[in-house]
PAZAPA-4460 file (N, C-alpha, C; in steps of 0.05 Angstrom, whole numbers, plus 32768, in hexadecimal, padded with zeros to 4 digits):
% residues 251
    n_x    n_y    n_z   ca_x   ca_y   ca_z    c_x    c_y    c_z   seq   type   mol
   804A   8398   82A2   803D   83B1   8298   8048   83B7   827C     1      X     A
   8036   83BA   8270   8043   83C4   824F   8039   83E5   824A     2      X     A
   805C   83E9   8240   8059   840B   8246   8061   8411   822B     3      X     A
   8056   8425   8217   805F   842D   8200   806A   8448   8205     4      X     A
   807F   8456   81F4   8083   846D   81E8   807B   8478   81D1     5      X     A
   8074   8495   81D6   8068   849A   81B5   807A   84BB   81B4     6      X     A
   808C   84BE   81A9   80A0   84D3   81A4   80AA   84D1   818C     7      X     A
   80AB   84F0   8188   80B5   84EF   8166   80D0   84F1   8167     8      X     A
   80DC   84FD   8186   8101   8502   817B   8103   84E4   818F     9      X     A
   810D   84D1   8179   8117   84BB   817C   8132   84BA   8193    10      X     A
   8144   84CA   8199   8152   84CC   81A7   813F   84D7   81C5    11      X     A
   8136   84DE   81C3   811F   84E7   81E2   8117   84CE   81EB    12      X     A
   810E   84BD   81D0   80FD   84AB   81D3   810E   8491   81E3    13      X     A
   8123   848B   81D8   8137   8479   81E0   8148   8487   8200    14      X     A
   8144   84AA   8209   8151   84A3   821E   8135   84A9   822E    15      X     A
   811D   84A8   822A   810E   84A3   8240   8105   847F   823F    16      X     A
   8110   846B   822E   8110   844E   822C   8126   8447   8240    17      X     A
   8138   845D   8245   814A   8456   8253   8144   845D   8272    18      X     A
   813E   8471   8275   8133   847F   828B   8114   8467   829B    19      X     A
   810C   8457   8290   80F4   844D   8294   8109   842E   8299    20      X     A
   8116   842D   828B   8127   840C   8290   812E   8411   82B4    21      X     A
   813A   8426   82B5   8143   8427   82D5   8131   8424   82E6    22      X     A
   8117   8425   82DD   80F7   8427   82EE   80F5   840B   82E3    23      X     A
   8102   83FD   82E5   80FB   83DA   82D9   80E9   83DC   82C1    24      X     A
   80DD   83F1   82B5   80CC   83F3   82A6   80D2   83EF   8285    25      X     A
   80C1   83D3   8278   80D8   83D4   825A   80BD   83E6   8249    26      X     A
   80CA   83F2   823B   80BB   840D   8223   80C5   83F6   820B    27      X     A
   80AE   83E6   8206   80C8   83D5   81E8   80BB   83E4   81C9    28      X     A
   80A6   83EE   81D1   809D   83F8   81B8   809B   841C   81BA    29      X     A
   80A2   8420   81AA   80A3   8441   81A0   809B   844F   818A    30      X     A
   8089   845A   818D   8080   8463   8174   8081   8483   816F    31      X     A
   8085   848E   8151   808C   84AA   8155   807D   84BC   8140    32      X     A
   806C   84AC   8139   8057   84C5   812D   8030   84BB   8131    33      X     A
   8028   84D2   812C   800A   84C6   812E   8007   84AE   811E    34      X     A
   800B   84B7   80FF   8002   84A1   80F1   8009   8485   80FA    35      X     A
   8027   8488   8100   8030   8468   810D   8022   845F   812B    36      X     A
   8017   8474   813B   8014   846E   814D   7FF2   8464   8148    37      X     A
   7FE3   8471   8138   7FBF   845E   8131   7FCA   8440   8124    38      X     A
   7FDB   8448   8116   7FDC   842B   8107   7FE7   8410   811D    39      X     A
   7FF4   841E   8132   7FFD   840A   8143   7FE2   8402   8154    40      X     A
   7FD4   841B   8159   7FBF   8418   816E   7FB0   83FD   816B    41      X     A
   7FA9   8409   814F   7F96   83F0   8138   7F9D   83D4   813B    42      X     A
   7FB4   83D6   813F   7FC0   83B5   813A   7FCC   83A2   8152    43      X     A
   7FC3   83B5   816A   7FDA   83A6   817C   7FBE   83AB   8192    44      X     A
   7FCF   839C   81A6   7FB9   83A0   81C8   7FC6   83BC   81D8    45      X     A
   7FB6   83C5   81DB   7FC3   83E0   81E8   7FD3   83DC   8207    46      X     A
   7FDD   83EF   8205   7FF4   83E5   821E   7FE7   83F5   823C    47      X     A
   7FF3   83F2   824B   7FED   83FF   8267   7FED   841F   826E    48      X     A
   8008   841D   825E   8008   843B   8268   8017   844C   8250    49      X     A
   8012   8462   823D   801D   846E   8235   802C   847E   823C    50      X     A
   8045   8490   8228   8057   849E   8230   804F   84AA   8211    51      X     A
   804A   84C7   8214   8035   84CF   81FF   804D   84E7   8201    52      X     A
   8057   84F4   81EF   8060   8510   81E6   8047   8516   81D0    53      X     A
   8049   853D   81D7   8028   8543   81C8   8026   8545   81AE    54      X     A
   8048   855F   81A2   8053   8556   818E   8061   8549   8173    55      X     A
   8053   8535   8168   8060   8525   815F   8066   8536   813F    56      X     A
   8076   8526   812F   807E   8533   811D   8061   8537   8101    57      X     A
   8053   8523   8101   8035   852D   80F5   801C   8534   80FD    58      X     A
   8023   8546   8119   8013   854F   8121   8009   854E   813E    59      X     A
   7FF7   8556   8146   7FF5   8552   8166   7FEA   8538   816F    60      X     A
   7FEE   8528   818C   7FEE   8510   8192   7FCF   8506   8196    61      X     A
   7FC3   851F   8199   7FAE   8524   819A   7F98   8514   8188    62      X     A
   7FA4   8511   816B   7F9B   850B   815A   7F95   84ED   815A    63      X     A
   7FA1   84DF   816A   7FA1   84C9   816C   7F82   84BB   8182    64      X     A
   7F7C   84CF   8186   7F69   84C9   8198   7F54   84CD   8190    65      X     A
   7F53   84D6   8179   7F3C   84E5   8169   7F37   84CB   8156    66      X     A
   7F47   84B6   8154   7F4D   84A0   8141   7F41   8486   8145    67      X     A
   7F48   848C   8165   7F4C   8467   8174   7F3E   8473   8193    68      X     A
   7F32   8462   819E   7F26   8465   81B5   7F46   8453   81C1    69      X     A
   7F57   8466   81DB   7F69   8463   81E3   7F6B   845F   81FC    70      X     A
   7F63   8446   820E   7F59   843B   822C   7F73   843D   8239    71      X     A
   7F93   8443   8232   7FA1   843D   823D   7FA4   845C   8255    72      X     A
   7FBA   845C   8267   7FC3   846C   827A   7FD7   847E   826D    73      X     A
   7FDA   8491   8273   7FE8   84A8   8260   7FFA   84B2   8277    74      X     A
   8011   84BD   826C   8022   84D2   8275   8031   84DA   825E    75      X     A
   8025   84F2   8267   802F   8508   8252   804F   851B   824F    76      X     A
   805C   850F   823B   806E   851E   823A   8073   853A   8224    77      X     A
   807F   854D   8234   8073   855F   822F   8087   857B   8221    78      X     A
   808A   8597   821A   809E   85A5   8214   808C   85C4   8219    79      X     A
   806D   85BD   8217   8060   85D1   8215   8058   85D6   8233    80      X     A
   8066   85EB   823D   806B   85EB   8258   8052   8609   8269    81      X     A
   803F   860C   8254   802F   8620   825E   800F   8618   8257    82      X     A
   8003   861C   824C   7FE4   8618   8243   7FE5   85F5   8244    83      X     A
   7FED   85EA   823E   7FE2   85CA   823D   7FEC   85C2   825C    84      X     A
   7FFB   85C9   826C   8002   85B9   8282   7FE7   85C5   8291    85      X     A
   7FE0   85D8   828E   7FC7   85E4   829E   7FB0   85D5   8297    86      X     A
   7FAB   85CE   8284   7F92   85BA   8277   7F9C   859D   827E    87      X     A
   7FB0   8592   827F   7FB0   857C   8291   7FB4   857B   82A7    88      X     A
   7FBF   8596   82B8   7FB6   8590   82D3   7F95   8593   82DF    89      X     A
   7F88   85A6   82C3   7F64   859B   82D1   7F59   8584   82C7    90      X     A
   7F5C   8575   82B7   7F57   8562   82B3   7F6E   8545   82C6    91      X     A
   7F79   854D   82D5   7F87   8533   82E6   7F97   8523   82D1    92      X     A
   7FAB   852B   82C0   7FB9   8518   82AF   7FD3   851C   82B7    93      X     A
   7FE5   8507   82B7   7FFC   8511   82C5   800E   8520   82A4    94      X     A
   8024   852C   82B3   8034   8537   8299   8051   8532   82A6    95      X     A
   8063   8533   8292   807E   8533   8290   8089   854E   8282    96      X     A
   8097   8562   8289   80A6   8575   827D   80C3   856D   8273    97      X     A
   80C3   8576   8259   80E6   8570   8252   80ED   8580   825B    98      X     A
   810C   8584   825C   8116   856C   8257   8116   8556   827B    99      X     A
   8106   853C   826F   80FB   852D   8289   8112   8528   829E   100      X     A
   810D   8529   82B1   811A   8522   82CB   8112   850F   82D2   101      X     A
   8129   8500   82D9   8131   84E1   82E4   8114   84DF   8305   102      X     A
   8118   84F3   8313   810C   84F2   8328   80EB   84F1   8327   103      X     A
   80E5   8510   830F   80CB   8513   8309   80B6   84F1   82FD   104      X     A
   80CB   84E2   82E8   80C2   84CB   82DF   80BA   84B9   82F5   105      X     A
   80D0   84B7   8306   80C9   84A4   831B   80AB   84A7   8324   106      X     A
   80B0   84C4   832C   8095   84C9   8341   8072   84C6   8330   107      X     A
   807A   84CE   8314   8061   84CC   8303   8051   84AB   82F9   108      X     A
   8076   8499   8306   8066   8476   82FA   8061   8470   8316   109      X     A
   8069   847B   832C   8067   8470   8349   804B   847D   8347   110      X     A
   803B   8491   8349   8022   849C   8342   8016   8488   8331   111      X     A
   801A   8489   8317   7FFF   846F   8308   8001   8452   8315   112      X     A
   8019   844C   8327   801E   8436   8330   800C   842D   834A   113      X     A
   8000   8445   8352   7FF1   8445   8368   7FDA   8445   8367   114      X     A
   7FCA   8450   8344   7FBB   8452   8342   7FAA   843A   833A   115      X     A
   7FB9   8427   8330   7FBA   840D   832E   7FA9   83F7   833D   116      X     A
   7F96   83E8   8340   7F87   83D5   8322   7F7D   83F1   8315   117      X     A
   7F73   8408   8324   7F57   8418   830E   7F69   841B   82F5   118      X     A
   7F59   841C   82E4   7F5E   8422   82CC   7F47   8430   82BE   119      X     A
   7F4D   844B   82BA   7F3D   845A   82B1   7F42   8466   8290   120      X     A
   7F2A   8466   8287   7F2F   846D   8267   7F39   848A   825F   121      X     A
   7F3D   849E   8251   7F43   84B0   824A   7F2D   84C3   8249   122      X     A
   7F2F   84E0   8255   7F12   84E7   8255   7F17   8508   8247   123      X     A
   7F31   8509   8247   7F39   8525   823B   7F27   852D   8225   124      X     A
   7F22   8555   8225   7F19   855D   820F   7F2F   8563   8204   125      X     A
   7F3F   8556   81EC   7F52   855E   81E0   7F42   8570   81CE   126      X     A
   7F30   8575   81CD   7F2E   8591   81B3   7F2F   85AA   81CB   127      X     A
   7F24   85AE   81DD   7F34   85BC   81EB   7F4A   85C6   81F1   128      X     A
   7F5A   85B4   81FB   7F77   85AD   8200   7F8D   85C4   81DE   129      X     A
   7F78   85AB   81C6   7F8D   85B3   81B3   7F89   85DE   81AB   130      X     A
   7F6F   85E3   81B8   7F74   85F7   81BA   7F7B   8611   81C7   131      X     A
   7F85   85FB   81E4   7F98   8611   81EF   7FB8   8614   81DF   132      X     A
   7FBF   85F7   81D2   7FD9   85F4   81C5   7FD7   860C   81B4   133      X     A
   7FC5   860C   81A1   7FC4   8616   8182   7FC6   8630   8183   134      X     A
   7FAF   863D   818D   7FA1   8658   8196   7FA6   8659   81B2   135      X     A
   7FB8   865B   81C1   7FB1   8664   81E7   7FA5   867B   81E3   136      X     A
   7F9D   867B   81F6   7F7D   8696   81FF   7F9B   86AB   820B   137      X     A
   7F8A   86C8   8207   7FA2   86DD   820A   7F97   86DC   8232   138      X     A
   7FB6   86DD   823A   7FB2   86E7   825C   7FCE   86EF   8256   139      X     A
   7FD3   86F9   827B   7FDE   8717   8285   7FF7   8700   8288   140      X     A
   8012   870D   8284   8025   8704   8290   803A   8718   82A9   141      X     A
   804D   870F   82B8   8050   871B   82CA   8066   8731   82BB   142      X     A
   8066   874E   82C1   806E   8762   82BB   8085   876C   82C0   143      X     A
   8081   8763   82E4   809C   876A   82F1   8097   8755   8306   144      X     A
   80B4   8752   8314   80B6   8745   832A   80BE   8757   8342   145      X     A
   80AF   8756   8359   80C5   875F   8373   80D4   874E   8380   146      X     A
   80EC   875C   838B   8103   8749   839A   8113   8758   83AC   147      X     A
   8114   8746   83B9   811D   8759   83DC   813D   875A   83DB   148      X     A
   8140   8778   83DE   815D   877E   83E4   815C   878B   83FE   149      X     A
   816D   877D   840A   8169   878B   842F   814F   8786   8436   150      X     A
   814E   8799   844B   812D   87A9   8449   811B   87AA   8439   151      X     A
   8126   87AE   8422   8121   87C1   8408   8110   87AB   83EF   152      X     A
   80F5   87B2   83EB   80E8   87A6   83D2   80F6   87BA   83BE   153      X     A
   80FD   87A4   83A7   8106   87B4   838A   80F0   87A4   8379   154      X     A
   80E0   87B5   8362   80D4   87A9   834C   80ED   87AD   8331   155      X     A
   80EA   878F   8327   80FF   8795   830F   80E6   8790   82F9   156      X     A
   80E3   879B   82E5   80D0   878F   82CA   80DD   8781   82BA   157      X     A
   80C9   8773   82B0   80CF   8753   82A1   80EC   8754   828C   158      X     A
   80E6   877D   827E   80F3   8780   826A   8114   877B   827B   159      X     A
   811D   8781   828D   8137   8787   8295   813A   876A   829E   160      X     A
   8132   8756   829A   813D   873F   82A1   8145   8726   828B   161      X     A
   815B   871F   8292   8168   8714   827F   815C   86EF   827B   162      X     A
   816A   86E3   8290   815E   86CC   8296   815C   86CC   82B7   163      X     A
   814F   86B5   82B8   8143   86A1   82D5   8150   868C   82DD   164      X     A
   815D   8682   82F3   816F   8674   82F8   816B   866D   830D   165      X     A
   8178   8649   8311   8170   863C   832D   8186   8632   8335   166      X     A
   8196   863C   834F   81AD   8636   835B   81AC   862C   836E   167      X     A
   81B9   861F   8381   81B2   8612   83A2   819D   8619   83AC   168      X     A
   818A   860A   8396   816B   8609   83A6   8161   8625   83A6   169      X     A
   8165   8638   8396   815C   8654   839F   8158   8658   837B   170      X     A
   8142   8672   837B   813A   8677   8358   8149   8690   8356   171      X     A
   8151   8696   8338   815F   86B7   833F   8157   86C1   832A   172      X     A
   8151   86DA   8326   8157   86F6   830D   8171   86F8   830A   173      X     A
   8178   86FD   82EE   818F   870A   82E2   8184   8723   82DB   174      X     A
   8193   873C   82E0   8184   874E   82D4   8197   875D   82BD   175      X     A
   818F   8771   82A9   819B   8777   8293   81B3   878F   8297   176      X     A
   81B7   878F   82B1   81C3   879F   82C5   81E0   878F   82CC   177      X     A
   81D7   8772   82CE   81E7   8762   82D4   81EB   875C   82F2   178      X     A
   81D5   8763   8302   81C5   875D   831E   81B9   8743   831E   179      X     A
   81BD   8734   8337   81AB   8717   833B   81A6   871A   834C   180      X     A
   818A   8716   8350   816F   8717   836C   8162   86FB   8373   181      X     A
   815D   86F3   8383   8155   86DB   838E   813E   86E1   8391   182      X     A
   812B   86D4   8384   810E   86CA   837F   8101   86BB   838F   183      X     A
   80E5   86BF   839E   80D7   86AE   83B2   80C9   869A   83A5   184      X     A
   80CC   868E   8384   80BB   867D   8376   80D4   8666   8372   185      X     A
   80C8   8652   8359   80DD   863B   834E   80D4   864B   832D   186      X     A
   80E6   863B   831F   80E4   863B   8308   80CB   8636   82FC   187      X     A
   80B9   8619   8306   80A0   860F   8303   8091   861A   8304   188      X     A
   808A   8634   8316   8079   863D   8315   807A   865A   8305   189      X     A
   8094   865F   8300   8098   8675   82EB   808C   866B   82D4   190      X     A
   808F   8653   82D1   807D   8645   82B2   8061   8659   82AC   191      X     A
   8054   865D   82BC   8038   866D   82BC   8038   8684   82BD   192      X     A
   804B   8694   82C2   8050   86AD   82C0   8064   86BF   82A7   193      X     A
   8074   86B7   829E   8087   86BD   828F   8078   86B0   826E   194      X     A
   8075   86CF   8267   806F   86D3   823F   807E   86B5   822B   195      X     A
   8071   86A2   8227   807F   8691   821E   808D   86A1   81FA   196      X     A
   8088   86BA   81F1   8095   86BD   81DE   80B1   86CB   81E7   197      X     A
   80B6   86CF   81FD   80C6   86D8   8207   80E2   86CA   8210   198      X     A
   80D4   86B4   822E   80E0   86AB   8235   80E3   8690   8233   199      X     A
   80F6   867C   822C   80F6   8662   822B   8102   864F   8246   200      X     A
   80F7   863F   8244   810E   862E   825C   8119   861A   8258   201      X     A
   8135   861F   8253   8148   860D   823A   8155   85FD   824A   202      X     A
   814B   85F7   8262   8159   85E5   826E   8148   85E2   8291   203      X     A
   814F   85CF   8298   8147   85CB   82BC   8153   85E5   82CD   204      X     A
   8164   85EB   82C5   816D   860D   82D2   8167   862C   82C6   205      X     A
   8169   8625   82AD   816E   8646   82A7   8148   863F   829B   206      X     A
   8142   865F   829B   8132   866B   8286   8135   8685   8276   207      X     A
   8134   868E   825D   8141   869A   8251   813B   86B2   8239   208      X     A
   8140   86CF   823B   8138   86DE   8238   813A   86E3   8210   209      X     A
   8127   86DC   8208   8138   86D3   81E7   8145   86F6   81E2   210      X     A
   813B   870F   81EB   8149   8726   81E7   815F   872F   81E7   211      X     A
   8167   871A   8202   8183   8718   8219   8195   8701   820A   212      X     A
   8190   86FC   81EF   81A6   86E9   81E6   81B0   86F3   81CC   213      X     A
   81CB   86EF   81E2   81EB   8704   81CA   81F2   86F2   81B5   214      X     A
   81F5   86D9   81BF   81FC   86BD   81AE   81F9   86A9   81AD   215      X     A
   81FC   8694   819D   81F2   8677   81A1   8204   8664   8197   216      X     A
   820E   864D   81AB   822E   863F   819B   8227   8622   81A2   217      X     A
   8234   8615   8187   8225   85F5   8186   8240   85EC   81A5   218      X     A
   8229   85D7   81B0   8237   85CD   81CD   823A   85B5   81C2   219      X     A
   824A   85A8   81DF   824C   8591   81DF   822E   8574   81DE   220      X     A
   8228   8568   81D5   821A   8557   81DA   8202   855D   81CC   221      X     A
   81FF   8569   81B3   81F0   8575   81A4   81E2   858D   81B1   222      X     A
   81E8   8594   81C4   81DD   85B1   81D3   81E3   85CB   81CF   223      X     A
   81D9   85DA   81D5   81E7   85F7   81D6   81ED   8609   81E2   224      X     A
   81FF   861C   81DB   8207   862F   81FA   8201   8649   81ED   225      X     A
   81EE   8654   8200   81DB   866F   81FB   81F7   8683   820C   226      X     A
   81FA   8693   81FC   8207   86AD   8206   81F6   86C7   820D   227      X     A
   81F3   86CB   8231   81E3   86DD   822D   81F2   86FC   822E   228      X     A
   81DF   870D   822F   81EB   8729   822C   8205   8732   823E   229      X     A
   81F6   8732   8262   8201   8739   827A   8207   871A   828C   230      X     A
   81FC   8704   828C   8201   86F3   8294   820C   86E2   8291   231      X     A
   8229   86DE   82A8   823D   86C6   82A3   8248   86B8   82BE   232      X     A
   8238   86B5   82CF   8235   86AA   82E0   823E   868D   82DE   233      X     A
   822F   8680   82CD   8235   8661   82C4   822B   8665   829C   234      X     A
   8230   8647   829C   822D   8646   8287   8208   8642   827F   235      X     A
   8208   8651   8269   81E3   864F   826B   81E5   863A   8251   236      X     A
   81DA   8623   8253   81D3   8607   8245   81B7   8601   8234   237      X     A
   81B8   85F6   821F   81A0   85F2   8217   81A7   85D1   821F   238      X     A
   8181   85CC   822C   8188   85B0   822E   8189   85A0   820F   239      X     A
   819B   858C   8212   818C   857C   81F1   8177   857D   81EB   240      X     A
   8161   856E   81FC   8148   855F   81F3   813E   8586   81EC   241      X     A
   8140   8597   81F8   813B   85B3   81EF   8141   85C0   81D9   242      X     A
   8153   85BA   81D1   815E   85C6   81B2   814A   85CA   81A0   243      X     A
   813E   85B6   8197   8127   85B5   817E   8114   85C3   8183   244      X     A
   8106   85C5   81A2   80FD   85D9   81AC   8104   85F3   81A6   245      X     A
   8113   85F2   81B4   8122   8614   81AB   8129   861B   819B   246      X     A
   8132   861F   8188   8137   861A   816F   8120   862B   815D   247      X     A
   8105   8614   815E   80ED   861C   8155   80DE   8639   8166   248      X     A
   80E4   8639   8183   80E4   864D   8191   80ED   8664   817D   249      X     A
   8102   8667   8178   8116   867D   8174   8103   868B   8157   250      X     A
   80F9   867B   814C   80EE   867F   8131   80D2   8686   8136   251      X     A
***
């Protein structure tokens, strides 16, 4: 099987080459911008299956398809964790969220692996698509949450919450109170509900209240450690492959 990468942060790119080696799978070619990625299209036999991030550094990945009629199998890797995962889950495309999980990869090549002889061409409306990225259409986000104390329903509103957090299998509120409530959802599905100018999710655990942050200190491993207002529970982490994300977030 010949599998390409197309990622602009070269370090993503080399540890999901790594992440795909453990799946016996070799990634030998990588490419990290549109332009390099038509010019490769042009010149080479296209491979089996892509490993597509949407972002590249000249522009969206998108563009590439607008270039080259592109027959290969896609999985999408991804950062934009609200309007585009929704447009490829109606269109049936698989996706990857950073920062990627070892487990999630498996299950998304064991999926095209099954899907296997078909080979189907690309049928996406990326002008669509690019305009849930660009312009998302205005909808409602959730206001407040309820959460059971005792007996007792409490509504807390969005404003009094700090971050979102996933501990032994259970989701929690921090609140600006410095209260934690156990949540009947996952993080995943908070993706669809929570104001993305608000809240980020800077990591596989936390999600994070940009209001609710006192400070910010360079970490180990090029990462960072978010200081929040009322919460110190653990340490709240930016993942790496998140930084550049966030970062641009913050701005």
């Amino acid at each position: 099987m010949k599998v390409i990468i197309i990622e602009d942060e070269k370090p993503s790119a080399r540890r999901l080459q790594r992440m795909l080696a453990t799946l016996n799978l070799e990634a030998e070619t990588m490419l990290h911008s549109v332009e390099e990625a038509i010019n490769w299209f042009q010149n080479n036999q296209h491979p089996d299956l892509i490993f597509l991030d949407i972002q590249l550094s000249d522009g969206l990945s998108f563009e590439i398809f607008e270039a080259i009629e592109i027959k290969s199998a896609i999985i999408f890797t991804t950062a934009y964790d609200e309007y585009a995962l929704q447009a490829f889950k109606l269109n049936s495309i698989d996706y990857l969220l950073k920062p990627i999980d070892d487990d999630d990869l498996a299950k998304a090549v064991k999926k095209y692996q099954e899907r296997l002889p078909q080979k189907q061409a690309v049928t996406l409306d990326f002008n669509d698509i690019k305009k849930l990225l660009i312009n998302p259409i205005d909808r409602e986000y959730k206001k407040r949450f309820s959460v059971k104390v005792g007996q007792h329903l409490k509504l807390i509103n969005i404003d009094d919450i700090e971050c979102f957090y996933s501990e032994n299998k259970g989701t929690y509120l921090h609140t600006t109170e410095g209260r934690n409530y156990l949540l009947d959802t996952t993080l995943e599905l908070l993706e669809n509900e929570l104001e993305p100018q608000t809240f980020f999710r800077i990591s596989r655990k936390f999600y994070v209240n940009v209001n609710a942050i006192k400070d910010m200190v360079s970490y180990t491993n090029s990462r960072l450690q978010i200081k929040l207002n009322s919460y110190n529970d653990d340490e709240v982490i930016v993942a790496r492959e998140r930084v550049k994300d966030f970062k641009a977030w913050l701005e």
